[in-house]
Backbone as ProteinMPNN parsed JSONL, in Angstrom:
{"seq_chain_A": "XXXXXXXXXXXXXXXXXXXXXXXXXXXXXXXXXXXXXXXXXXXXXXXXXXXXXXXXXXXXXXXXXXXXXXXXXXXXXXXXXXXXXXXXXXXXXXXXXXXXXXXXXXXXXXXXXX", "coords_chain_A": {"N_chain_A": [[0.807, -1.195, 0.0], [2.149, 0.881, 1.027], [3.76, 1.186, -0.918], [4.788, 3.179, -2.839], [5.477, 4.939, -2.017], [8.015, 5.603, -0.962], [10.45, 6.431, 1.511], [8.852, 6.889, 3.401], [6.862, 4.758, 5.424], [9.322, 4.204, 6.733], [9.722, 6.748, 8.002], [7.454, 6.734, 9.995], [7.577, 4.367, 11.05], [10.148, 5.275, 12.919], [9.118, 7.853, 13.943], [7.415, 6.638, 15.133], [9.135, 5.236, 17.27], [10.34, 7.532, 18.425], [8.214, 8.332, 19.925], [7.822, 6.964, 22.225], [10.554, 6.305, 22.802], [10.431, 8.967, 23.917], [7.956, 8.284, 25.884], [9.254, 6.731, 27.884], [11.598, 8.117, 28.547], [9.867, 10.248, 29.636], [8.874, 8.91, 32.343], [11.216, 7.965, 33.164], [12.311, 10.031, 34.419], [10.336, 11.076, 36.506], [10.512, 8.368, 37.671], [13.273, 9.014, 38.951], [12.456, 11.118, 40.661], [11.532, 10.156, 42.948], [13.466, 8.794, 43.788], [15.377, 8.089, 46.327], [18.459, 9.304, 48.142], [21.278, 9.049, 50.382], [23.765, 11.557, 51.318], [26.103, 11.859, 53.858], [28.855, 13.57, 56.167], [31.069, 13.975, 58.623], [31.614, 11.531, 59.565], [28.645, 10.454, 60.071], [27.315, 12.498, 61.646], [26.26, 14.758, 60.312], [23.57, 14.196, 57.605], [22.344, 14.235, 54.478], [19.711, 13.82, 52.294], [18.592, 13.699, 49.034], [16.873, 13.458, 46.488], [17.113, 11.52, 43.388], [17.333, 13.811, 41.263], [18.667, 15.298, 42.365], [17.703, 17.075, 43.916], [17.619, 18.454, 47.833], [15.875, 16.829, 49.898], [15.788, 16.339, 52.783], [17.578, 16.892, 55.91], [19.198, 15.934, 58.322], [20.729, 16.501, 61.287], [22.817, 15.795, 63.96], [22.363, 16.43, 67.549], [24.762, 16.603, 69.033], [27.183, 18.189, 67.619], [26.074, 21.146, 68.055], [27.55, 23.156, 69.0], [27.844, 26.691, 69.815], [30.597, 27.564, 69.227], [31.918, 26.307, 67.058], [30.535, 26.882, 64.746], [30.971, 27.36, 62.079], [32.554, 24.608, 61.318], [30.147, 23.294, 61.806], [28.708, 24.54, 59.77], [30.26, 23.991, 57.632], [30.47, 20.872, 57.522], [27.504, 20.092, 57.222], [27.593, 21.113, 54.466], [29.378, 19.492, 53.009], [27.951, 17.16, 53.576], [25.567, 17.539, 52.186], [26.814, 17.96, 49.684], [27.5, 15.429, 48.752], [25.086, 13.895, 49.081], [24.616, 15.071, 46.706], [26.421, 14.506, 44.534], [25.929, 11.717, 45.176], [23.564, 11.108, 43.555], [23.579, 12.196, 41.267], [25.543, 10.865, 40.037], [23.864, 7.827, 40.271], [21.793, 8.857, 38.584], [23.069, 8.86, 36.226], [23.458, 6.516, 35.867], [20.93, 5.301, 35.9], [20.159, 7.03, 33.257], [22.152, 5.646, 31.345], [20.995, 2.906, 31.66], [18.517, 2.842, 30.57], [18.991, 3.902, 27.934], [20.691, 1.686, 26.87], [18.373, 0.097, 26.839], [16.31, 0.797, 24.854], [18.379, 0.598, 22.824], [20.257, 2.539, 22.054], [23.225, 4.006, 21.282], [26.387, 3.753, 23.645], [26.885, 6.895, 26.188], [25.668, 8.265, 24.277], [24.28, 11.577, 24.038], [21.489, 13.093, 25.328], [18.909, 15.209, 25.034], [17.438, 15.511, 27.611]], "CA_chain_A": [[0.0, 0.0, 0.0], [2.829, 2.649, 0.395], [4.868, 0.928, -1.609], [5.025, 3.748, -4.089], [6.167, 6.429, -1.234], [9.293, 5.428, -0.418], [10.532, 6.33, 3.042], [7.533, 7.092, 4.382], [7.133, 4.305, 5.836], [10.207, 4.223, 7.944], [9.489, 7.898, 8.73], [6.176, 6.64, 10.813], [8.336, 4.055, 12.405], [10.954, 6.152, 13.294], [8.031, 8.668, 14.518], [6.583, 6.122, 16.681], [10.448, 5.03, 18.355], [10.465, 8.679, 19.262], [7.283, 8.416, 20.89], [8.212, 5.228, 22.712], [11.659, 6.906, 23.944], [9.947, 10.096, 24.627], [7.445, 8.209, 26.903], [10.471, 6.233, 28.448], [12.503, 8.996, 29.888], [8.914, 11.024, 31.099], [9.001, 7.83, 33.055], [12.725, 7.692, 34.007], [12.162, 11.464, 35.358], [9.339, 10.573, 37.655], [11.238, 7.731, 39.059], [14.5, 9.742, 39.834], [12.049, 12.03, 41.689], [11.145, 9.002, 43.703], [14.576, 7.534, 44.647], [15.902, 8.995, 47.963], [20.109, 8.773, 48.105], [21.712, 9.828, 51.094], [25.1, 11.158, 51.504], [26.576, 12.261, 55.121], [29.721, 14.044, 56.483], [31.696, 14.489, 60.067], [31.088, 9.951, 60.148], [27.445, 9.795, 60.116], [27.116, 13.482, 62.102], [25.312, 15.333, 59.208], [23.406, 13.372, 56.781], [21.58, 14.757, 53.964], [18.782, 13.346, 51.456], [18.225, 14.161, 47.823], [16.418, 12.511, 45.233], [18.066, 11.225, 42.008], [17.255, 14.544, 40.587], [19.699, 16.195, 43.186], [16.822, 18.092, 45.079], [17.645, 18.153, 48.564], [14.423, 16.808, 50.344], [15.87, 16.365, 53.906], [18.773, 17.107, 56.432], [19.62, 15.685, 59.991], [22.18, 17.229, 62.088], [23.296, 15.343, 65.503], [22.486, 17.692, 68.168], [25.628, 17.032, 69.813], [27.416, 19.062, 66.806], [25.676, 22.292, 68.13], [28.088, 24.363, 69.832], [27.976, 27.897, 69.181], [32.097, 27.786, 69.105], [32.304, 25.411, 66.258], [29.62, 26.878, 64.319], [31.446, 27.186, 61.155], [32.235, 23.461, 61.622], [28.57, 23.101, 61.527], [28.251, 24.399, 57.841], [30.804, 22.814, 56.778], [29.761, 19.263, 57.716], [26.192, 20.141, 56.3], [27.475, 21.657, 53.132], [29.694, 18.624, 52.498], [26.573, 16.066, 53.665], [24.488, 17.747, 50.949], [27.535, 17.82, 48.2], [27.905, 13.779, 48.735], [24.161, 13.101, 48.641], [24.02, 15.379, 44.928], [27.134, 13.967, 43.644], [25.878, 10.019, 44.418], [22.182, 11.265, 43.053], [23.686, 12.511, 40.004], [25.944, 9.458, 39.381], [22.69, 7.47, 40.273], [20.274, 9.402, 37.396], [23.547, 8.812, 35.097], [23.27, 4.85, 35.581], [19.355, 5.37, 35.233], [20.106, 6.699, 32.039], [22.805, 4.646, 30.53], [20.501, 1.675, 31.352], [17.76, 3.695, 29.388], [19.674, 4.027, 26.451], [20.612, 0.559, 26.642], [17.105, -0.095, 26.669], [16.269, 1.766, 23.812], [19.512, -0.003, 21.373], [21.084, 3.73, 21.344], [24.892, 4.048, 21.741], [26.327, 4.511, 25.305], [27.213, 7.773, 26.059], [24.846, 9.606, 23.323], [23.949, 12.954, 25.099], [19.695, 13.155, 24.543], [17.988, 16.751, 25.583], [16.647, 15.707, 28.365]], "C_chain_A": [[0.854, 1.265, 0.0], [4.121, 2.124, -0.203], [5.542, 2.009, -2.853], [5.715, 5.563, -3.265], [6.944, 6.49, -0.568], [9.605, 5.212, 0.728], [9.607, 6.589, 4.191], [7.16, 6.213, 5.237], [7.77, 4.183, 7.248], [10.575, 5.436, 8.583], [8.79, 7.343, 10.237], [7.202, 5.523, 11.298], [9.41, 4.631, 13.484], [9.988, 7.151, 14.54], [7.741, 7.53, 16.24], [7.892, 5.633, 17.548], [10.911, 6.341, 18.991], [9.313, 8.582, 20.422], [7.507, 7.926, 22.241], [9.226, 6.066, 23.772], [11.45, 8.089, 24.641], [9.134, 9.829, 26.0], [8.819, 7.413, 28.277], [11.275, 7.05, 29.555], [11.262, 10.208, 30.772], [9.137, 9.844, 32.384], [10.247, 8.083, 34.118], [12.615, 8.997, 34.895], [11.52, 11.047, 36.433], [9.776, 9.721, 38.619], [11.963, 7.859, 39.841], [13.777, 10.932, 40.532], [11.933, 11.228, 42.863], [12.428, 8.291, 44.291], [14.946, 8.381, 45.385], [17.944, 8.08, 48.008], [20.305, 9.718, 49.091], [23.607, 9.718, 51.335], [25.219, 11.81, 52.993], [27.651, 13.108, 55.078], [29.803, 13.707, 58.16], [30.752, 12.734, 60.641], [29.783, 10.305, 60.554], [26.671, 11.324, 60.477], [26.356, 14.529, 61.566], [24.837, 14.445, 58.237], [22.14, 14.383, 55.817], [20.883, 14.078, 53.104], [18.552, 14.388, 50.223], [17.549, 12.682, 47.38], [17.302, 12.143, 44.578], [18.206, 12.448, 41.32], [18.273, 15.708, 41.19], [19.326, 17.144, 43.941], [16.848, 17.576, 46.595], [16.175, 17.895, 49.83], [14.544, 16.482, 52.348], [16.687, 16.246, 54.4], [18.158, 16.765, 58.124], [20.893, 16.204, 60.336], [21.882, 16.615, 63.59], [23.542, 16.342, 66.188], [23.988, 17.868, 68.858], [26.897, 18.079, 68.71], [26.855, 20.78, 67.328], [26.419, 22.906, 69.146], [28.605, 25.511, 69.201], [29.863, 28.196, 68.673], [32.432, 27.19, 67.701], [30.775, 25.787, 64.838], [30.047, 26.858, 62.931], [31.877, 25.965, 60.639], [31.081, 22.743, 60.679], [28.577, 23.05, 60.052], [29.194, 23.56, 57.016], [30.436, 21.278, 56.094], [28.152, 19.842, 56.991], [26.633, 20.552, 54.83], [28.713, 20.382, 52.183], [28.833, 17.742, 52.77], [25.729, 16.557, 51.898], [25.375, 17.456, 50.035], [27.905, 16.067, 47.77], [26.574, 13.406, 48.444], [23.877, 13.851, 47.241], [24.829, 14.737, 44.17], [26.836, 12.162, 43.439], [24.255, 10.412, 43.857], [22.573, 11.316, 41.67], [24.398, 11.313, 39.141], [24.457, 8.13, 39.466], [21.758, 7.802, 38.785], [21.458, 9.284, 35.911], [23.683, 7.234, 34.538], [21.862, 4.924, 34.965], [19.688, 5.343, 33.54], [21.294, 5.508, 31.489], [22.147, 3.41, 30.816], [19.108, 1.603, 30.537], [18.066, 3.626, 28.72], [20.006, 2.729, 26.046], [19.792, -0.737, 26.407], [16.726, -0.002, 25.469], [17.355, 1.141, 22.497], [20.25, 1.588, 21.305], [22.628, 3.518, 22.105], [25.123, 4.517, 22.799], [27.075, 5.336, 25.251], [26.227, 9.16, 25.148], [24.046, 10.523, 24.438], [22.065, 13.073, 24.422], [19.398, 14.573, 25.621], [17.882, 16.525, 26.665], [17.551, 15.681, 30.002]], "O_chain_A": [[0.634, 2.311, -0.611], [5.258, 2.551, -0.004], [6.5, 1.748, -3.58], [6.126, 6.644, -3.688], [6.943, 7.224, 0.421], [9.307, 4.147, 1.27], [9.66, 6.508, 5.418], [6.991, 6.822, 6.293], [7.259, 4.1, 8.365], [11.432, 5.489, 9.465], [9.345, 7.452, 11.33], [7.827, 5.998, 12.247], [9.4, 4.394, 14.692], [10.184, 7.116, 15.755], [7.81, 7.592, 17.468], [7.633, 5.647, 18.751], [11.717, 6.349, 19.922], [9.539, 8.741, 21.622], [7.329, 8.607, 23.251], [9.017, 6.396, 24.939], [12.021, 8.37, 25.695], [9.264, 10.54, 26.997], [8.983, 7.828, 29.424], [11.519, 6.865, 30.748], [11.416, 10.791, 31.844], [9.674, 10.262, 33.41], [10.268, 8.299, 35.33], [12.854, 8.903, 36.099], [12.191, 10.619, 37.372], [9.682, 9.858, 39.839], [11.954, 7.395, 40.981], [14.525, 11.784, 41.011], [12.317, 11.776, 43.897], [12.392, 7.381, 45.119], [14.828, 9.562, 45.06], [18.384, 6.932, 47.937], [19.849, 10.86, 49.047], [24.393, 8.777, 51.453], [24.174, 12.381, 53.305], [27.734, 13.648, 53.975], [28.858, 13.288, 58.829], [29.862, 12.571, 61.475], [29.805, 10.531, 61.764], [25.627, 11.575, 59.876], [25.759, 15.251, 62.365], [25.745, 13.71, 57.845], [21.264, 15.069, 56.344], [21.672, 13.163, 52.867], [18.373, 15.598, 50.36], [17.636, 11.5, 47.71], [18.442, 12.336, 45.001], [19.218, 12.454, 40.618], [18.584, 16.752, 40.617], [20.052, 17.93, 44.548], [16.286, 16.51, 46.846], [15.661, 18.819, 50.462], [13.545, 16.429, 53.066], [17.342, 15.376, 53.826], [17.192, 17.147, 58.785], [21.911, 16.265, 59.646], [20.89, 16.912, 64.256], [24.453, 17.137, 65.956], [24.41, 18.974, 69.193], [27.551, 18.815, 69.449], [27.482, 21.664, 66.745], [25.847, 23.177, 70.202], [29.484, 25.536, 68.34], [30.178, 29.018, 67.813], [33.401, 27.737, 67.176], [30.226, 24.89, 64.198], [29.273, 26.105, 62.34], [31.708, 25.906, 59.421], [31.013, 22.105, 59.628], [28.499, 22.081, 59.297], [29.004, 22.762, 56.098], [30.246, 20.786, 54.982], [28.223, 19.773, 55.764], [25.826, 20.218, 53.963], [28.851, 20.412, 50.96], [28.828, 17.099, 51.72], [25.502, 15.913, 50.874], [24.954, 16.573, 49.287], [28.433, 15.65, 46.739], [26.515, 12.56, 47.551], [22.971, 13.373, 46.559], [24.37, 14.279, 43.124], [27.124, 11.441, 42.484], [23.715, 9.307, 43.818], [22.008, 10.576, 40.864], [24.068, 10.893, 38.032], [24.222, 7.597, 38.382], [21.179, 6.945, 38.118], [21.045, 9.512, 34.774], [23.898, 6.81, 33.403], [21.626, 4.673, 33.783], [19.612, 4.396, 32.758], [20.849, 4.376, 31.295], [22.695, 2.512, 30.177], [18.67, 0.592, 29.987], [17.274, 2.89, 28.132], [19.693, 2.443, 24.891], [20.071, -1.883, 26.055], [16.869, -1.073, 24.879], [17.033, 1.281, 21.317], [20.889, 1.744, 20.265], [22.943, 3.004, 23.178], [24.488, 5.478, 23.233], [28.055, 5.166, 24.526], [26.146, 10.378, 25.306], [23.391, 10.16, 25.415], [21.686, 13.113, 23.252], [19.73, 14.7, 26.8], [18.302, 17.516, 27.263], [16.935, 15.87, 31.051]]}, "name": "protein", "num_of_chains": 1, "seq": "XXXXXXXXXXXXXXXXXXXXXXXXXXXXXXXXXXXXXXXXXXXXXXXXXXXXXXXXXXXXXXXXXXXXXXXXXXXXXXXXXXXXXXXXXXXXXXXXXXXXXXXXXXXXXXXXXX"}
């Protein structure tokens, strides 16, 4: 029937493997909102929570850490807790994808928009 219109055809498949991978990574988004990775600092003493997406969704601090003398301390240890739970979130949402893509048949490494 479209034998007489060439690639057309393998346009509309093409079309619909976009669709496909388009619904795929709405997906993969949604779930890396959903995974919780926590990194810490100062052995266990600050601990912070992100998602996969690297949004920090919750912080503990061990009260015994609270002395006004050491308050600089303080941020520290919280501002390295948070930089450990974005950097394993982000390695996290970079496995996600490369097992996406490997999903999908596309080459590992190919950089996609999203």
């Amino acid at each position: 029937m479209l034998k007489g219109l060439g690639g057309l055809g393998d346009m509309a498949k093409m079309m619909k493997t976009a669709q496909e991978m388009q619904g795929k990574m709405t997906q993969m988004q949604d779930d890396l909102a959903n995974i919780s990775i926590t990194g810490e600092s100062g052995a266990g003493l600050v601990t912070a929570t992100t998602n996969a997406k690297g949004i920090l969704t919750s912080l503990d601090i061990d009260a015994s850490i609270f002395n006004p003398d050491e308050k600089e301390v303080v941020e520290d240890l919280i501002l390295a807790a948070v930089k450990d739970a974005q950097a394993k979130a982000a390695n996290r949402s970079a496995s996600e994808m490369q097992r996406l893509q490997e999903s999908l048949g596309l080459p590992a490494g190919m950089k996609l928009p999203f």
